[in-house]
N, C-alpha and C positions, 0 to 999 in steps of 0.2 A: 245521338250526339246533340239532343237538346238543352237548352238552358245553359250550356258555356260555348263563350267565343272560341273561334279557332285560335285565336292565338293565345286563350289560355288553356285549351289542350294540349297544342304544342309547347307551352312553357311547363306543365304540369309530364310529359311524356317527358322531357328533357332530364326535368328534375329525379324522375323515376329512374331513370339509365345510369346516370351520375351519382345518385347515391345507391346503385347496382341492386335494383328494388326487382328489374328484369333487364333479362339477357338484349345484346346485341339484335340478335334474330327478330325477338318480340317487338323490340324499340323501331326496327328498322318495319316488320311488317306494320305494328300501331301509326308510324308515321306514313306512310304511303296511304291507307285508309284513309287518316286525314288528308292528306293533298288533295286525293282524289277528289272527297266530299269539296275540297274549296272548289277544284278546277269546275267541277262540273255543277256548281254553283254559281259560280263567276264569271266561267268562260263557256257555259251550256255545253260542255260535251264531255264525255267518257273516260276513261282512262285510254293509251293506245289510238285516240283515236287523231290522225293525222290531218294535219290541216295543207293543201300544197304539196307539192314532194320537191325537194332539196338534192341535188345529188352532192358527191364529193369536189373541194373544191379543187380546182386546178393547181398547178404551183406557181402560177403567174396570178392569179384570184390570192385574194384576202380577204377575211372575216375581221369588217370593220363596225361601230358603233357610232353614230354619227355623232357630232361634238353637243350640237344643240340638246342632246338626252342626259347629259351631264350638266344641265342648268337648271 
């Protein structure tokens, strides 16, 4: 994966799928390869690999975004 951006593999996998150059399957395993390489470029670690553990939220809990992240 040297010498192109990820974001022009990803634009280049995209254009591949859409004019049905390869399958569904292909596109979807081609892109997850790439995430990977970003995430664990980016974010130093793995595919799968968990940061924290989260459980299920309550029904009185809400899964909010704080406003300030939309600025």
């Amino acid at each position: 994966m040297q010498g192109k951006s990820y974001s022009s593999m990803l634009q280049e996998l995209s254009r591949d799928y859409y004019n049905h150059r390869i399958s569904f399957e292909e596109y979807r395993e081609k892109r997850r390869q790439i995430l990977e390489y970003i995430d664990q470029q980016f974010n130093g670690r793995n595919a799968g690999e968990v940061i924290g553990s989260c459980g299920p939220l309550d029904s009185d809990d809400e899964a909010t975004i704080p406003y300030s992240s939309y600025e």
